[in-house]
Structure formats: structure tokens, C-alpha cells
Biopython code that builds the backbone (N, CA, C, O; Angstrom):
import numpy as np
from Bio.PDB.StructureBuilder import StructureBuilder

atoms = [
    (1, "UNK", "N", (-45.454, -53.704, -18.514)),
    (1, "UNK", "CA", (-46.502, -52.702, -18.345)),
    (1, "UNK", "C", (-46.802, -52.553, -16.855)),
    (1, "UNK", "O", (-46.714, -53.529, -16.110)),
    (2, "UNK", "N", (-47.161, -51.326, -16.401)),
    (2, "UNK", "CA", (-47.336, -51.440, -15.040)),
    (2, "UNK", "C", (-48.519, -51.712, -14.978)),
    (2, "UNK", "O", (-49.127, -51.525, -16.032)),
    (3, "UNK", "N", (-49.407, -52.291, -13.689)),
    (3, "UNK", "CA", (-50.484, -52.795, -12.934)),
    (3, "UNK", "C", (-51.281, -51.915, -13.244)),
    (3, "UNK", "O", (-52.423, -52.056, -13.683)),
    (4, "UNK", "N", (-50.395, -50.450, -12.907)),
    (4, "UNK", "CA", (-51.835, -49.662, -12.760)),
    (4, "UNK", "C", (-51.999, -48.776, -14.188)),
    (4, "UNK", "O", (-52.798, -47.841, -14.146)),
    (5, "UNK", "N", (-51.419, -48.979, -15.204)),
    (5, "UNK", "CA", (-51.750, -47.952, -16.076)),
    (5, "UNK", "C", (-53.196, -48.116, -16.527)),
    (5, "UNK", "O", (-53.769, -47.029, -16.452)),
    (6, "UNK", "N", (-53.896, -48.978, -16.919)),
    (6, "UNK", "CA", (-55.244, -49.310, -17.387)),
    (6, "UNK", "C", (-56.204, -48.189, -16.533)),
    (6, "UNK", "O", (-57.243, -47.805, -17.070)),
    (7, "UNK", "N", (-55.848, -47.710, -15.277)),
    (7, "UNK", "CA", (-56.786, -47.133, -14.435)),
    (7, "UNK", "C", (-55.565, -45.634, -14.376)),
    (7, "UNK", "O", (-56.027, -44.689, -13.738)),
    (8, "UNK", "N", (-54.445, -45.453, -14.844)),
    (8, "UNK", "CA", (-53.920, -44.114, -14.086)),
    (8, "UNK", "C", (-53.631, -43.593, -15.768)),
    (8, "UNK", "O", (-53.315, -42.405, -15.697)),
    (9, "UNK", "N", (-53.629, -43.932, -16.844)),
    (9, "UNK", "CA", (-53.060, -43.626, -17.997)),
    (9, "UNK", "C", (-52.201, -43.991, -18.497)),
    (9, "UNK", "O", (-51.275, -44.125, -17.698)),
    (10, "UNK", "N", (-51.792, -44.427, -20.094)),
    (10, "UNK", "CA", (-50.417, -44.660, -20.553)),
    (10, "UNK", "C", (-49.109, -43.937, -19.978)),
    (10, "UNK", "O", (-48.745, -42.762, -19.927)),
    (11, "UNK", "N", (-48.678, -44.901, -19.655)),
    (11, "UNK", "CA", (-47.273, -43.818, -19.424)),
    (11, "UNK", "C", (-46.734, -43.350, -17.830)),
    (11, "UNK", "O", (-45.628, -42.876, -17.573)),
    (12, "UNK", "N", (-47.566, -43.559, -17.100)),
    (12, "UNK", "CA", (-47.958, -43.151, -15.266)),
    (12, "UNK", "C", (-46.872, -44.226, -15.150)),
    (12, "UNK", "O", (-46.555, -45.030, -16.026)),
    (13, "UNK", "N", (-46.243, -44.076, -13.645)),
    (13, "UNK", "CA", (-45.467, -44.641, -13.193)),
    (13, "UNK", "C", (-45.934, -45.107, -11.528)),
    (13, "UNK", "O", (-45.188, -45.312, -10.570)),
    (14, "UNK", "N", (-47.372, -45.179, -11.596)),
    (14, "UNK", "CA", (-48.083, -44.948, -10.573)),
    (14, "UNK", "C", (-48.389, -46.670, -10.294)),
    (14, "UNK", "O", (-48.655, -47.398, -11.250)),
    (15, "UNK", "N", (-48.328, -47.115, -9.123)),
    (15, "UNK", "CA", (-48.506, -48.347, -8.809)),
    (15, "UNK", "C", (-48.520, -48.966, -7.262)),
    (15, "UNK", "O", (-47.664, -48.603, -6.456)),
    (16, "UNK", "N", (-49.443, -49.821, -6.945)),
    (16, "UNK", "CA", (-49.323, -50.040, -5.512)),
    (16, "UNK", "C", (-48.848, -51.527, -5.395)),
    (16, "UNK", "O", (-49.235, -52.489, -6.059)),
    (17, "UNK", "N", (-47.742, -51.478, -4.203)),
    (17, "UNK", "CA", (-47.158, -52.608, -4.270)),
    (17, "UNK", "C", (-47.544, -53.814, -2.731)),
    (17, "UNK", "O", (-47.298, -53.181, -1.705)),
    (18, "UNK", "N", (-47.880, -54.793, -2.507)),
    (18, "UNK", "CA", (-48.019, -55.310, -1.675)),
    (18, "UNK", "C", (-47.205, -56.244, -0.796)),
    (18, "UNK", "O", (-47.170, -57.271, -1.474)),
    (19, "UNK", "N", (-46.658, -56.435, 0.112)),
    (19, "UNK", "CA", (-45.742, -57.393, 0.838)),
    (19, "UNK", "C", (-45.458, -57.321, 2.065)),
    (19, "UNK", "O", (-46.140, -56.505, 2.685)),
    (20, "UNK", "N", (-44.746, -57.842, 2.608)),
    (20, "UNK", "CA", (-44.464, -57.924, 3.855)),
    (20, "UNK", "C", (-43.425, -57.228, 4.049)),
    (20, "UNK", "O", (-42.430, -57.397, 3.345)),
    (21, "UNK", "N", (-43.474, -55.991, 5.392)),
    (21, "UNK", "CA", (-42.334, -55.985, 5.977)),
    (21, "UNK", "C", (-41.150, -56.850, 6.818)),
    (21, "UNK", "O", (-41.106, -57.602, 7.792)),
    (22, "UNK", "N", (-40.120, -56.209, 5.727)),
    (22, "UNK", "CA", (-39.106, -57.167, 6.348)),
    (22, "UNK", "C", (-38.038, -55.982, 6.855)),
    (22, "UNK", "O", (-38.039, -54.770, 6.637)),
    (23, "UNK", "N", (-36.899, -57.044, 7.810)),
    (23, "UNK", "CA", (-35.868, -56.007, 8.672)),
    (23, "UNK", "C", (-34.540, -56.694, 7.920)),
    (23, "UNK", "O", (-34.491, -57.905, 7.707)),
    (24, "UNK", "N", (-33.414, -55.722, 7.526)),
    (24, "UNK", "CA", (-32.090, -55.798, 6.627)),
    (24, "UNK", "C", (-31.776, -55.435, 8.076)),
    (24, "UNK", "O", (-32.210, -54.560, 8.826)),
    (25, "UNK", "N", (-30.762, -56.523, 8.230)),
    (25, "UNK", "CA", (-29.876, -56.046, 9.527)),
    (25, "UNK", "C", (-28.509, -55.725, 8.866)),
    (25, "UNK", "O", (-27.527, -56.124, 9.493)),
    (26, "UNK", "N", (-28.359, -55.282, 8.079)),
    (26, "UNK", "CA", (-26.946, -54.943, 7.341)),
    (26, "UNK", "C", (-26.420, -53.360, 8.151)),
    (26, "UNK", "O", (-26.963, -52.758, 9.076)),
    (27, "UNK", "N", (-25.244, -53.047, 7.422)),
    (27, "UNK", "CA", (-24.556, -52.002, 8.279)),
    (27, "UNK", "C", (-25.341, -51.063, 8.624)),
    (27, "UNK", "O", (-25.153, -50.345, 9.606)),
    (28, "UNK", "N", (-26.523, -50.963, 7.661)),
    (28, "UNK", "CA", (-27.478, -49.787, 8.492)),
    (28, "UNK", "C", (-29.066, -50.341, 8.390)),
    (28, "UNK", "O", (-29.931, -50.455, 7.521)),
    (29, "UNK", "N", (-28.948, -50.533, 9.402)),
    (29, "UNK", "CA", (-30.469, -51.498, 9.364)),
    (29, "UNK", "C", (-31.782, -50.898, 9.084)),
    (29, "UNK", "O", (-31.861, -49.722, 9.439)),
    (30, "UNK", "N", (-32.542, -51.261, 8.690)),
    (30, "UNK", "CA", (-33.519, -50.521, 7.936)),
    (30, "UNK", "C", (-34.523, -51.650, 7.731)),
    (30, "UNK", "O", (-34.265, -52.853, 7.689)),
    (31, "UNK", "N", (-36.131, -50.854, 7.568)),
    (31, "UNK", "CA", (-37.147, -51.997, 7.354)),
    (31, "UNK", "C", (-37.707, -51.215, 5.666)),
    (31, "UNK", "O", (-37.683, -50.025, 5.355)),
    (32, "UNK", "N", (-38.247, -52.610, 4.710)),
    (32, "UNK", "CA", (-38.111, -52.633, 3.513)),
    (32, "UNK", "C", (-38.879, -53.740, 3.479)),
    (32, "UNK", "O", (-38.871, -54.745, 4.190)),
    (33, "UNK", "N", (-40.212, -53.106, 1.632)),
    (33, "UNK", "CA", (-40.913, -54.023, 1.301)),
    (33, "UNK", "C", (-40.395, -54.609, 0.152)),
    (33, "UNK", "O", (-39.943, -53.760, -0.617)),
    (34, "UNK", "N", (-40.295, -55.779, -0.251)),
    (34, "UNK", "CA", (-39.543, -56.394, -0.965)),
    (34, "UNK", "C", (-40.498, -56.087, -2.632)),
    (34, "UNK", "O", (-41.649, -56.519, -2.701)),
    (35, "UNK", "N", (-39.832, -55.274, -3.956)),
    (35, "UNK", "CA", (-41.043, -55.133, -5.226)),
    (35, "UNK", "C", (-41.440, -56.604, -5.317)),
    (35, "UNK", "O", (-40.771, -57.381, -4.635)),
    (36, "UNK", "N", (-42.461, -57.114, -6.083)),
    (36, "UNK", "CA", (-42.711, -57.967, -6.929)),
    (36, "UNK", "C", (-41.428, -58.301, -7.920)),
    (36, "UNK", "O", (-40.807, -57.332, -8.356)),
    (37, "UNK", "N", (-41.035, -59.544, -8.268)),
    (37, "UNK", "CA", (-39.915, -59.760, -9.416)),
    (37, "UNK", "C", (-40.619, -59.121, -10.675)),
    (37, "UNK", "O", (-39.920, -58.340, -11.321)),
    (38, "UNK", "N", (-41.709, -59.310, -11.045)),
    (38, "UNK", "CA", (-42.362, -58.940, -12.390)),
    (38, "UNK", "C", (-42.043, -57.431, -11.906)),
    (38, "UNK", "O", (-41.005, -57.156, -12.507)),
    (39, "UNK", "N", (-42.371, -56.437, -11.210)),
    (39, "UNK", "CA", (-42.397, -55.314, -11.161)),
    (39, "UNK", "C", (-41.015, -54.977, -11.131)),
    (39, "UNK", "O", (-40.604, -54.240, -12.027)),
    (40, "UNK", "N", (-40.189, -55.404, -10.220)),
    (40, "UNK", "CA", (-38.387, -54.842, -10.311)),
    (40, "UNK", "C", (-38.195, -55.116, -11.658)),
    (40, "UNK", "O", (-37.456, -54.307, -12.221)),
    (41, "UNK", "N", (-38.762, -56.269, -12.540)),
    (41, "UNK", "CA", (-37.830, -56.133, -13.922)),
    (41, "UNK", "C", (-38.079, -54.868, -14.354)),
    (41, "UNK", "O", (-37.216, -54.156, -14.867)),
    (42, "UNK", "N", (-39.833, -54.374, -14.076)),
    (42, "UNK", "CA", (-39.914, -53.202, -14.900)),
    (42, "UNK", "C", (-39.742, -52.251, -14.791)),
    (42, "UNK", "O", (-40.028, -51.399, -15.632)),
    (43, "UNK", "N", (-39.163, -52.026, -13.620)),
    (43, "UNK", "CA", (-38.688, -51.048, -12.598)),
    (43, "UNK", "C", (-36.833, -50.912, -13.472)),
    (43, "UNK", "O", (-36.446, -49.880, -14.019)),
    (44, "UNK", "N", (-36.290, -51.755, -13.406)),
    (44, "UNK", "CA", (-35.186, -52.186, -13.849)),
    (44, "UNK", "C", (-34.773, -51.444, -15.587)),
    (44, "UNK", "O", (-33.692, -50.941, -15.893)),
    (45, "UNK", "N", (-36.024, -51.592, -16.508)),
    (45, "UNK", "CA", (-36.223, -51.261, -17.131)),
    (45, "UNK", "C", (-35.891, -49.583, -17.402)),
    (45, "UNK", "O", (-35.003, -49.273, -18.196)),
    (46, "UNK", "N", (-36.520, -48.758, -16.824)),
    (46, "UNK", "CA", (-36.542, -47.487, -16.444)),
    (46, "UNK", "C", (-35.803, -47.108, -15.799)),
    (46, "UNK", "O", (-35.791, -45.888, -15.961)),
    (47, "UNK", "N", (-34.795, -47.517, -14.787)),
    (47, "UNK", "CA", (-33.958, -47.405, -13.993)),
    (47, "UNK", "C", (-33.084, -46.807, -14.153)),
    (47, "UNK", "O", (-32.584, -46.319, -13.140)),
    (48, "UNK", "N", (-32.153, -46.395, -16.050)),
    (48, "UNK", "CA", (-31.133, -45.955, -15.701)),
    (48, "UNK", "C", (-31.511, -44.314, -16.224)),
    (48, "UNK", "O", (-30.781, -43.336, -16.070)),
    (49, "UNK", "N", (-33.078, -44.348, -16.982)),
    (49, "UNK", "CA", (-33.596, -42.763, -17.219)),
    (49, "UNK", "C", (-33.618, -42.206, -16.000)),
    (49, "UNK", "O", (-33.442, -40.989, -16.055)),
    (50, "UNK", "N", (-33.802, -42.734, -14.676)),
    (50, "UNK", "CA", (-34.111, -41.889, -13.591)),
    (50, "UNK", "C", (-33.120, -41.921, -12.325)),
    (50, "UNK", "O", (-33.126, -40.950, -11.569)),
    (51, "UNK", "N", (-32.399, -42.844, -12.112)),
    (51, "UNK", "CA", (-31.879, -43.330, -11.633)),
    (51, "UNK", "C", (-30.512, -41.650, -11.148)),
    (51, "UNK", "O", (-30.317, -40.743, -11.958)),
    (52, "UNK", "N", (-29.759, -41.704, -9.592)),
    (52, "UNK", "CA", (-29.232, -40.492, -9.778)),
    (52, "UNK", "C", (-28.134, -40.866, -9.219)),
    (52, "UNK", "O", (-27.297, -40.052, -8.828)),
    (53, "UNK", "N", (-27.913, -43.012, -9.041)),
    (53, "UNK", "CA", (-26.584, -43.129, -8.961)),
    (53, "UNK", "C", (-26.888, -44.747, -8.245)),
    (53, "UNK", "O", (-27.970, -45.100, -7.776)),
    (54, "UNK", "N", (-25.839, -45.444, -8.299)),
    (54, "UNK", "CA", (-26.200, -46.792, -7.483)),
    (54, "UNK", "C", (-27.204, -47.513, -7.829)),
    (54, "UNK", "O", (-27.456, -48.505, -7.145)),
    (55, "UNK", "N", (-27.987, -47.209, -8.922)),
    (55, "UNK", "CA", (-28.998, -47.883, -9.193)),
    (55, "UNK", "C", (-30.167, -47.553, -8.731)),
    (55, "UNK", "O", (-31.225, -47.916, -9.245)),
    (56, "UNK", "N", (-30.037, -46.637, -7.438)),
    (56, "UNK", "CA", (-31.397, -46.346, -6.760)),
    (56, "UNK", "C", (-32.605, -45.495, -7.684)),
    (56, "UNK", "O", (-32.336, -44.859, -8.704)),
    (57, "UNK", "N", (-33.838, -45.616, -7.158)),
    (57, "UNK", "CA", (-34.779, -44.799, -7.994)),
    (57, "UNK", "C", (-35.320, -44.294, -7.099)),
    (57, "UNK", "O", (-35.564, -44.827, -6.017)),
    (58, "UNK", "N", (-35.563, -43.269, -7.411)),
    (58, "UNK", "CA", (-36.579, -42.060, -6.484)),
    (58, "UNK", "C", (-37.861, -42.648, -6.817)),
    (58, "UNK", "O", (-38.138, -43.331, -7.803)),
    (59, "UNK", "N", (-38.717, -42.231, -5.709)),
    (59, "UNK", "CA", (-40.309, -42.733, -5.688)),
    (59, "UNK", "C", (-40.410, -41.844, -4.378)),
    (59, "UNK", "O", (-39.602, -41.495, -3.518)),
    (60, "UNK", "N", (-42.037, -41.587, -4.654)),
    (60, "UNK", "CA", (-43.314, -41.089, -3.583)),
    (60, "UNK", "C", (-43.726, -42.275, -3.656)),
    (60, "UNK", "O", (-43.842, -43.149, -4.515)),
    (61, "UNK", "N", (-44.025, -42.059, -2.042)),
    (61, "UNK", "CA", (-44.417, -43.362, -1.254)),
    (61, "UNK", "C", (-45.848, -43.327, -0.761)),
    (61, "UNK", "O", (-46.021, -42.126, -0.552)),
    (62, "UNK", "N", (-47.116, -44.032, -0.416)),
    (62, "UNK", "CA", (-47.776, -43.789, 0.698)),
    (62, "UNK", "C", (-48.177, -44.795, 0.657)),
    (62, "UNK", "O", (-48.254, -45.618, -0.256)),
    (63, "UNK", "N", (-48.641, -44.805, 2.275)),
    (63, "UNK", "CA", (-49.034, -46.093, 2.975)),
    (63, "UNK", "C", (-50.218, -45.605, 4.182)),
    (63, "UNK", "O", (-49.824, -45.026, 5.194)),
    (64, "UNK", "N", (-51.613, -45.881, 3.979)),
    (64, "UNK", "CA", (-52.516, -45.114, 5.073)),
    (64, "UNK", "C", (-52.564, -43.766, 4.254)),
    (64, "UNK", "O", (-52.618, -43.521, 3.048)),
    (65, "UNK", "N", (-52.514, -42.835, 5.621)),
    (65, "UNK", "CA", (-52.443, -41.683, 5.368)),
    (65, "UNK", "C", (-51.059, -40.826, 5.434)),
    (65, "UNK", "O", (-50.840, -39.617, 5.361)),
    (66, "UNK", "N", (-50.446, -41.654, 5.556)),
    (66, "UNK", "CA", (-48.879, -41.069, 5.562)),
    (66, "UNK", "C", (-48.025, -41.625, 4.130)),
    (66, "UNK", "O", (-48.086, -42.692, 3.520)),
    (67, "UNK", "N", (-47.144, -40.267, 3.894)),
    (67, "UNK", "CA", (-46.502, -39.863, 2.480)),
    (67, "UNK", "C", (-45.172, -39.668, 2.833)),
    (67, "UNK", "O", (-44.997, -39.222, 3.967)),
    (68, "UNK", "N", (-44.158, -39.895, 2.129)),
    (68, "UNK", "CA", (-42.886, -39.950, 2.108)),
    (68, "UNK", "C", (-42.022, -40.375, 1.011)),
    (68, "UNK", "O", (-42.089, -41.440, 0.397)),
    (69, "UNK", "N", (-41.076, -39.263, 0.812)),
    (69, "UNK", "CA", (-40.078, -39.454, -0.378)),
    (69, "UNK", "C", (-39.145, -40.151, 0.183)),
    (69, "UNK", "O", (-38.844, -39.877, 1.345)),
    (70, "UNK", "N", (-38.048, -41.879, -0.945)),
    (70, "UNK", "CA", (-37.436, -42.179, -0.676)),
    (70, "UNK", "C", (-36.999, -42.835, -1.559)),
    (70, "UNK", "O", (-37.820, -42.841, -2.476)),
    (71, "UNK", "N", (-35.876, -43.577, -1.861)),
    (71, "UNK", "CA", (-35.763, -44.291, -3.513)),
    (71, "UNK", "C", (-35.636, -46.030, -3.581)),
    (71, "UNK", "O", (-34.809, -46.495, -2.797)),
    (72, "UNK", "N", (-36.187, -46.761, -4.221)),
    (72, "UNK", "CA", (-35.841, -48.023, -4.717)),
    (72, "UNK", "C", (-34.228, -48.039, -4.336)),
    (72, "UNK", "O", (-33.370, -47.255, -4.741)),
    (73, "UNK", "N", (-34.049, -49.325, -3.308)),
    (73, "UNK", "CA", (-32.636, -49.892, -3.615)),
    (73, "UNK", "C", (-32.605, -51.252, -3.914)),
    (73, "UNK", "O", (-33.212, -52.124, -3.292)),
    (74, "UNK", "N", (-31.771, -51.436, -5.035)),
    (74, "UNK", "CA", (-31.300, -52.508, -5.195)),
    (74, "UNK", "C", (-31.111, -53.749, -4.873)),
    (74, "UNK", "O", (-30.529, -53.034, -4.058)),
    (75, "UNK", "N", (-30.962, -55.089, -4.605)),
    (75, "UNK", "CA", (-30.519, -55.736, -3.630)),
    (75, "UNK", "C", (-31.078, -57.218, -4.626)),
    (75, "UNK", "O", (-32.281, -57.361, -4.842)),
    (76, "UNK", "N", (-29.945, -58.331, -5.211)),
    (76, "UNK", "CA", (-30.212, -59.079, -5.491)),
    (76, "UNK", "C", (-30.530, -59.749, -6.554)),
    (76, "UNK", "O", (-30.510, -60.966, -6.738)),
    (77, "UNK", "N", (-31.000, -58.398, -7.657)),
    (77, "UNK", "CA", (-31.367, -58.472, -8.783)),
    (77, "UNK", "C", (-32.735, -57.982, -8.749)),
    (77, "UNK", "O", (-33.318, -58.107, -9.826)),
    (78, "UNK", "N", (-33.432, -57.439, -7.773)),
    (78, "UNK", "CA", (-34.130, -56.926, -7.246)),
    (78, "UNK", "C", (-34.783, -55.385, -6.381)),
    (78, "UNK", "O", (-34.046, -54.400, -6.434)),
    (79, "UNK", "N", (-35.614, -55.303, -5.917)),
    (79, "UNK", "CA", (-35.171, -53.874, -5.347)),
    (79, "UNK", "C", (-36.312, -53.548, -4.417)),
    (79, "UNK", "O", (-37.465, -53.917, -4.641)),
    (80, "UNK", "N", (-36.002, -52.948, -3.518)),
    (80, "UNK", "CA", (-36.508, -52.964, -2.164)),
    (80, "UNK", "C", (-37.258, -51.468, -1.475)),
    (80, "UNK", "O", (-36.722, -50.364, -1.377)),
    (81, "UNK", "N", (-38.214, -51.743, -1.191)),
    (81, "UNK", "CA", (-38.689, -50.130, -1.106)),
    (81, "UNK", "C", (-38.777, -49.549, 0.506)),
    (81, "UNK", "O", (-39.786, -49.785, 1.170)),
    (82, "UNK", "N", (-37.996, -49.018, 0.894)),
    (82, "UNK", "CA", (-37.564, -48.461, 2.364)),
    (82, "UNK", "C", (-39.042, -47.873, 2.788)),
    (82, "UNK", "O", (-39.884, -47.264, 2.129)),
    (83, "UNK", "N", (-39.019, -48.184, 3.771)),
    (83, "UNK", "CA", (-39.997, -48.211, 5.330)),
    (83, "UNK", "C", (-39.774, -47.466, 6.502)),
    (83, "UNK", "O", (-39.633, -48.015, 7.595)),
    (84, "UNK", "N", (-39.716, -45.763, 6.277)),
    (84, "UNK", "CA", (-39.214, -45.442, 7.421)),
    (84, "UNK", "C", (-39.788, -45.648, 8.595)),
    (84, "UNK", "O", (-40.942, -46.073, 8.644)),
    (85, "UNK", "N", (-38.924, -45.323, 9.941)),
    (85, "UNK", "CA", (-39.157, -45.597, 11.040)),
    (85, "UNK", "C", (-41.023, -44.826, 11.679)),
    (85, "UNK", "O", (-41.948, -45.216, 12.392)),
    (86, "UNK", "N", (-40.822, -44.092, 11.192)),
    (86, "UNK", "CA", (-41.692, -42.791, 11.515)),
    (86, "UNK", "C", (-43.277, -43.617, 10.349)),
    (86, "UNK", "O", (-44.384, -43.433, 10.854)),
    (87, "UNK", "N", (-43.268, -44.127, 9.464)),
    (87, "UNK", "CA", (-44.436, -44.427, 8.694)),
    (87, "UNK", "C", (-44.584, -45.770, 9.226)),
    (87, "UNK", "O", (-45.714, -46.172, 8.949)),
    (88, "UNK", "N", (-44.142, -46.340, 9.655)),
    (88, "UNK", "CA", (-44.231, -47.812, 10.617)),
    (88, "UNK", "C", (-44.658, -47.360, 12.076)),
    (88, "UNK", "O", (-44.955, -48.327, 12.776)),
    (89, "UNK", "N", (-44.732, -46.502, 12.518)),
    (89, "UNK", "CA", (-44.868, -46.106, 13.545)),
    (89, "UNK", "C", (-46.367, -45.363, 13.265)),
    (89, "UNK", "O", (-47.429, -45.935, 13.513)),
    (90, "UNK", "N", (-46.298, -44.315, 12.838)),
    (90, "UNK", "CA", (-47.684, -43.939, 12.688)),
    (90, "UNK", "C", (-49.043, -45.089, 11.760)),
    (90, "UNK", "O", (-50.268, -44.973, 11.769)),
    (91, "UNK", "N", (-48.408, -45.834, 11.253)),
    (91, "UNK", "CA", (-49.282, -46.555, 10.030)),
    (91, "UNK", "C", (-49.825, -47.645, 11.451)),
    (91, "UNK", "O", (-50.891, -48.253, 11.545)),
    (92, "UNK", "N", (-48.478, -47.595, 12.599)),
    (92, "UNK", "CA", (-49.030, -49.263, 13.578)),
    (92, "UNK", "C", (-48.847, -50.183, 12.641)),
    (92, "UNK", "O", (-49.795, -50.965, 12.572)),
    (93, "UNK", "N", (-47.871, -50.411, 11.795)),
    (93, "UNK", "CA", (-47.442, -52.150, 11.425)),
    (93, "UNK", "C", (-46.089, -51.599, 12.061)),
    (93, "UNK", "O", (-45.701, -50.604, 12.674)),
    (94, "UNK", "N", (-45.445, -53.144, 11.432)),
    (94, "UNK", "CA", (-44.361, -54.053, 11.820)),
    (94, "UNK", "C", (-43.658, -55.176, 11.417)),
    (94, "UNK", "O", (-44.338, -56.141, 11.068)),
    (95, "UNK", "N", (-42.565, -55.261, 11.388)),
    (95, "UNK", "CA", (-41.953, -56.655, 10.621)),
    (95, "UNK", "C", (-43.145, -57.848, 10.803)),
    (95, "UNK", "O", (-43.516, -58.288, 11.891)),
    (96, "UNK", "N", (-43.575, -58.198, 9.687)),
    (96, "UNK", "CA", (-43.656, -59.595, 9.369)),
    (96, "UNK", "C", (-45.345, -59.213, 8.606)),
    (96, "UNK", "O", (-46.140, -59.936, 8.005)),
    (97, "UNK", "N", (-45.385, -57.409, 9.069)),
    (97, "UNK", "CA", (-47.049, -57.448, 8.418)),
    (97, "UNK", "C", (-46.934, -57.314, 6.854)),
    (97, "UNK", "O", (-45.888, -57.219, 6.212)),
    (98, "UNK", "N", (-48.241, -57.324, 6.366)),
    (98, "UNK", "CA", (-48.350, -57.157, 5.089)),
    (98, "UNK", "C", (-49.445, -55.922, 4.717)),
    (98, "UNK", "O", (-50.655, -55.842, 4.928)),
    (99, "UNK", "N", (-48.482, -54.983, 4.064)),
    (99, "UNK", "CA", (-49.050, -53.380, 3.428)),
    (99, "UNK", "C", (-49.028, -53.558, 2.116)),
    (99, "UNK", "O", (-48.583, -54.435, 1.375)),
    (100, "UNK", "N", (-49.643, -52.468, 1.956)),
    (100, "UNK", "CA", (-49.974, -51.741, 0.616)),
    (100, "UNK", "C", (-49.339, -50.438, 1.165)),
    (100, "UNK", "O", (-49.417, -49.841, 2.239)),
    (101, "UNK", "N", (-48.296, -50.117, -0.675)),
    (101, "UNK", "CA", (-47.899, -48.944, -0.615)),
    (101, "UNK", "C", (-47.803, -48.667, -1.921)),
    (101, "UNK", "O", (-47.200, -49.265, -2.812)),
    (102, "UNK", "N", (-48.571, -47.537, -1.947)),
    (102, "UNK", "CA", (-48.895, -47.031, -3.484)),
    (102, "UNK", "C", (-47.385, -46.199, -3.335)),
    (102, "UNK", "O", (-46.895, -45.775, -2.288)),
    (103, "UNK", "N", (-46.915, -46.124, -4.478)),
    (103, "UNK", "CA", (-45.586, -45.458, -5.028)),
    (103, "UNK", "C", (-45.592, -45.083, -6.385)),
    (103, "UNK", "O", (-46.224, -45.679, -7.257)),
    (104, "UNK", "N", (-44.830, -44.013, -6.571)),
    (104, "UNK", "CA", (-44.993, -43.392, -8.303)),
    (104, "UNK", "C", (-42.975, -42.984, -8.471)),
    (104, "UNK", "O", (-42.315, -42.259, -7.726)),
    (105, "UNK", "N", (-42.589, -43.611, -9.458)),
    (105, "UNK", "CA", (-41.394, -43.347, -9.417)),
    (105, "UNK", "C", (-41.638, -41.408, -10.058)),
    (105, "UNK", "O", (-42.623, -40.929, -10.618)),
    (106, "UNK", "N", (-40.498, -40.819, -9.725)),
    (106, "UNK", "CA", (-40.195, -39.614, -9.510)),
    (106, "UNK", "C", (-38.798, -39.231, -11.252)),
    (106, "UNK", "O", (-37.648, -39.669, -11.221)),
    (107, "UNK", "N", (-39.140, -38.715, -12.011)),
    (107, "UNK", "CA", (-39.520, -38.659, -12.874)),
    (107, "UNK", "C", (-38.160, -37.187, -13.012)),
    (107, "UNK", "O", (-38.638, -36.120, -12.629)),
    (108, "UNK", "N", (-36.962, -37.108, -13.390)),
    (108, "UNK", "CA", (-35.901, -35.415, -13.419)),
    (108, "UNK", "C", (-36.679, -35.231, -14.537)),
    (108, "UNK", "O", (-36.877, -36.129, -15.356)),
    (109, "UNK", "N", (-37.265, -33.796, -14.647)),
    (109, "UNK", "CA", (-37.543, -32.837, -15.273)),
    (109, "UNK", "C", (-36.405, -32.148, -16.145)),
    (109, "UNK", "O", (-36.661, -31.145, -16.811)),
]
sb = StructureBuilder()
sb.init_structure("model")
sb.init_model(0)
sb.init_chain("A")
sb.init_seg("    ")
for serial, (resi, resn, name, xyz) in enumerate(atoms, 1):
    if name == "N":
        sb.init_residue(resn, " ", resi, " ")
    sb.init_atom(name, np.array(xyz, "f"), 0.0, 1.0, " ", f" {name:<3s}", serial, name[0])
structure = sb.get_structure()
């Protein structure tokens, strides 16, 4: 069940996730909040209704006052929610802080 349905409705895919930014120095480096394990299972769950390849999931993001589309990746058995450069920058965090980022997976019509 997600966190937030009790307060957003049955069925919402609406949820805020908390953690630390971290930096993937892999072939394309990128900063990423790591889901909750309880939440990637349930994320995992839903994953292959929405999912539009690789496992990734589309989600709306926000953090502050800044909004941005981008998708769940994978990684571990797990899955990782991308941090662009530009919302780290305006938000003023940085590797090692700890955010809140409300996200709603994104839902093909």
C-alpha cells in the first residue's frame, strides 16, 4: 500500500520519498535518491503496467518549489529516483543531503 493513500485516496500513486542524495559515477554520472526497499517492492509491483522499457517508470517529481518529469531506474533490485542538475541547483542541496521529494508515478492513458 502506498504511504500516502490514507490522505490522497485509494488507488493514487502519490507519495513522498525521503533520503539522501547520492552521486552514481557510472558511464553517465548522475545524482539519485535511493526509494525505500518497502516502497521499490511496491513500485516493482506496478512496474510492468507502466513501465515503457528497461524497467524504468515515469514519475512527476517535486522537491521545494521545483517540478520535473523523469523515471524510476532500476539498480539492484531496487530503484533510484534521478536528481537533475538544475533541481539541485535551484533547491541549494547536494550529495550527502537529505530531501523530500514528493513523486506520483505517471500513469499511459
Amino acid at each position: 500500500m502506498w504511504p500516502l493513500r490514507a490522505r490522497t485516496g485509494e488507488g493514487s500513486t502519490a507519495v513522498d520519498v525521503t533520503g539522501e542524495i547520492v552521486h552514481w559515477r557510472g558511464p553517465s554520472p548522475f545524482h539519485f535518491v535511493r526509494l525505500p526497499d518497502e516502497l521499490a517492492a511496491e513500485v516493482a509491483e506496478v512496474s510492468r503496467d507502466v513501465t515503457y522499457g528497461w524497467g524504468m517508470v515515469p514519475v512527476d517529481a517535486a522537491m521545494g518549489a521545483t517540478r520535473w518529469t523523469t523515471s524510476l531506474f532500476p539498480k539492484n533490485g531496487g530503484y533510484l529516483l534521478p536528481v537533475k542538475d538544475v533541481v539541485r541547483r535551484t533547491e541549494g542541496v547536494d550529495v550527502g543531503d537529505v530531501v523530500t521529494v514528493s513523486m506520483e508515478i505517471r500513469v499511459r492513458r
